[in-house]
C-alpha positions in Angstrom: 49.3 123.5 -22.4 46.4 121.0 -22.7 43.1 121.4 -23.9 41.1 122.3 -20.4 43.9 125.1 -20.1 42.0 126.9 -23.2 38.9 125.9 -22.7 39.5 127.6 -19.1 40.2 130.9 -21.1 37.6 131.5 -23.7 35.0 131.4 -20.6 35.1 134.2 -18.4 33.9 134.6 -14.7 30.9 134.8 -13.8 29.9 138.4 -12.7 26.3 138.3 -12.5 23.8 135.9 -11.1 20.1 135.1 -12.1 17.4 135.5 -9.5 17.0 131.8 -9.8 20.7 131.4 -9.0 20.6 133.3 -5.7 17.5 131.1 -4.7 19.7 128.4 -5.5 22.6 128.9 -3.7 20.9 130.5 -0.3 18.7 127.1 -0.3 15.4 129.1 -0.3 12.7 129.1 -2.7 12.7 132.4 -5.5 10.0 134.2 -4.0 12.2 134.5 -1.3 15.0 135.8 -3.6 13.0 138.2 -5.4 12.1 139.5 -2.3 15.9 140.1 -1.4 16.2 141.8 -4.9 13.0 143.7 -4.3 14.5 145.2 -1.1 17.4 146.4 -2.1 20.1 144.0 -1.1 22.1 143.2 -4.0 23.0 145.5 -7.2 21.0 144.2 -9.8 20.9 145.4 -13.7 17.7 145.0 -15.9 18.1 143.9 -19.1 14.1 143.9 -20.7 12.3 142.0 -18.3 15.1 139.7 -16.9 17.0 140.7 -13.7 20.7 140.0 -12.8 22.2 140.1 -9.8 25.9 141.8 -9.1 28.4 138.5 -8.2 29.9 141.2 -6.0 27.6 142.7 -4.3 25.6 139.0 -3.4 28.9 137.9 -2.2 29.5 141.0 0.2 25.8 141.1 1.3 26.4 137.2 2.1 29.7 138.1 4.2 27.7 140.6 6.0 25.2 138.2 6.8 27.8 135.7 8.7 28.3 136.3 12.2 
């Protein structure tokens, strides 16, 4: 077992995107993204002011999307 084997483990998966993220990885700007949170699209969890969105519900709104 080598070192990138434990350095693997201590890091867990992702489960939650930033709105920034999302922007990032649908290639549009974050206005755009907020707007998606702001309608509804994704599960999202407020934590004070910041918002983040569910990994699993972006990725089944995504494969919805393809056609």
């Amino acid at each position: 077992m080598g070192t990138n084997n434990m350095q693997h483990n201590s890091v867990p998966d992702k489960r939650v995107y930033r709105v920034e993220e999302i922007a990032n990885l649908l290639g549009i700007s974050t206005s755009s993204a907020y707007e998606l949170v702001k309608k509804g699209h994704f599960k999202t969890v407020r934590i004070g002011t910041a918002i983040r969105i569910s990994k699993k519900s972006f990725d089944e709104w995504l494969d919805s999307q393809i056609t």
